[in-house]
N, C-alpha and C positions, 0 to 999 in steps of 0.2 A: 454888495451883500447877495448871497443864494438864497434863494427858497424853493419850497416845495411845490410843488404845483399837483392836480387833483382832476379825473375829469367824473362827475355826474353822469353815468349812463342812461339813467332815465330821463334827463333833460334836455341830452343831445341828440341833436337834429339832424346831425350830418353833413353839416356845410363844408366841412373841412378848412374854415379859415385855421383853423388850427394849426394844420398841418404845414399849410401855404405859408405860415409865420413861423412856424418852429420845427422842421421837415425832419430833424434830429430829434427828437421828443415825441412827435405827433403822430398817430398813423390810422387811419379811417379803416376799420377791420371791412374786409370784402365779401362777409358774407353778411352780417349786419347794418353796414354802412355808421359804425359808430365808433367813437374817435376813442383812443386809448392811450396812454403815458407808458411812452419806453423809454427802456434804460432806468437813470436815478428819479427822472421828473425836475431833476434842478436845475434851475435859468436865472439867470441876474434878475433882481428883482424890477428892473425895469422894462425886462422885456418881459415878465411875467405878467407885469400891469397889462401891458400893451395887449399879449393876449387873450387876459381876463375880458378889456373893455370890447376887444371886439369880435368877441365869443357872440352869434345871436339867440343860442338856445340858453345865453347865461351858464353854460353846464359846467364852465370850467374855475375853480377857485385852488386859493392857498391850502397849505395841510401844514399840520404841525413838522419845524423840523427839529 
């Protein structure tokens, strides 16, 4: 199953695990240092999970699809 996925700019810190787990999806803007969803945002829901849990600013969740 797909879904949606979402990033919280004001909660994100900039780690860029994001990116490091979903390099097609993720991209850390260079003048803010804050992660953003390209393209659809849609990723199997399992690896969705994956980079919800190990998001550390929490900034990343589900969106309606």
């Amino acid at each position: 199953m797909m879904v949606r996925i979402q990033v919280n700019q004001e909660s994100c810190i900039g780690s860029g695990q994001c990116e490091m787990l979903e390099e097609e999806t993720f991209v850390l803007d260079d003048d803010t240092g804050i992660s953003q969803v390209v393209g659809t945002g849609l990723l199997p829901a399992d690896r969705a999970e994956k980079v919800i849990d190990m998001c550390p600013g929490r900034a990343i969740s589900l969106t309606e699809t």
